[in-house]
C-alpha positions, -999 to 999 in steps of 0.1 A, spaced: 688 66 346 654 51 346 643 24 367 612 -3 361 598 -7 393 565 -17 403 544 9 418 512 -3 442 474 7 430 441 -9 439 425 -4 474 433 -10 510 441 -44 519 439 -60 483 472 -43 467 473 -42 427 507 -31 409 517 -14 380 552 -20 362 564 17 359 592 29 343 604 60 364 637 79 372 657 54 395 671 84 416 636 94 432 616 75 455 593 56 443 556 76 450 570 108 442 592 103 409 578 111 376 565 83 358 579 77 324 553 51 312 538 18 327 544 -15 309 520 -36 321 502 -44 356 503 -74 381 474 -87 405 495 -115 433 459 -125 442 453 -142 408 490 -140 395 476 -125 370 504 -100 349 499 -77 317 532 -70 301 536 -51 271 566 -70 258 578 -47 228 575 -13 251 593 -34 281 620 -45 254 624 -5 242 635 3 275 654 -25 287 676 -18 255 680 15 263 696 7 298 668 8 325 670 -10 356 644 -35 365 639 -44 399 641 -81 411 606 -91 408 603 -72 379 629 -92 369 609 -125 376 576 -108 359 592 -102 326 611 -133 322 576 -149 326 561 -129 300 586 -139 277 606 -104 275 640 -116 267 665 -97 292 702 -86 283 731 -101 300 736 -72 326 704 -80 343 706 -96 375 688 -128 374 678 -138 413 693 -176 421 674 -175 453 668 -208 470 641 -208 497 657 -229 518 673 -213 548 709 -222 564 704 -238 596 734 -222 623 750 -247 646 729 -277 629 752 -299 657 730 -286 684 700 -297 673 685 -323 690 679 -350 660 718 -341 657 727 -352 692 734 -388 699 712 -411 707 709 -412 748 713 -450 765 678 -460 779 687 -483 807 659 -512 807 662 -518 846 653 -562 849 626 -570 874 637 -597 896 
C-alpha cells in the first residue's frame, strides 16, 4: 500500500518538504520513494502540487497523511470519499471550567461605615 507523506528537505533550522509517495509500511527516511508530487515551504506557505499525478495515485488507493490531506484540498486535487478530512477545531476543552475563578461567585466586599 503506498502512502503520500511529506518527507523533510532544505537545511538545518529552515525545514522544506516534499510530498512523497512511498510504501506506507516503512518508515518514512528509509522507504523507497515512489515519486514526489509536489513540494511545500511553511515559511512562505508556499506549495507545488502536481494535481493530475496526485489524482493518479489517490485513485489508485494511496493514503495521504492529514496535512497532506489539507495541502491537496488547497491545490484543488479533488479527494475521494474514503479520505479522512480533519474537523479539527483549535479550541481546547477547558476541565473543571467551575473552578475557575471568573466561574466562582462573586465574594461580598463589606464597605465598613466610618462613624
Amino acid at each position: 500500500m503506498l502512502a503520500i507523506r511529506l518527507q523533510r528537505v532544505g537545511r538545518k533550522g529552515y525545514p522544506v518538504y516534499r510530498l512523497a509517495v512511498q510504501e506506507a509500511q516503512r518508515h518514512p527516511s528509509s522507504g523507497r520513494v515512489v515519486a514526489y508530487v509536489g513540494n511545500y515551504n511553511p515559511h512562505t506557505k508556499d506549495t507545488h502540487v502536481q494535481v493530475e499525478t496526485a489524482q493518479k495515485y489517490l485513485d489508485n488507493g494511496a493514503q495521504p497523511s492529514p496535512r497532506v490531506v489539507k495541502l491537496l484540498k488547497d491545490a484543488g486535487v479533488k479527494l475521494p470519499s474514503w479520505v479522512k478530512q480533519a474537523t479539527v477545531s483549535k479550541q481546547k476543552t477547558i476541565k473543571n471550567s467551575e473552578k475557575l475563578r471568573k466561574n466562582q461567585p462573586k465574594e461580598e466586599v463589606e464597605e465598613v461605615a466610618e462613624a
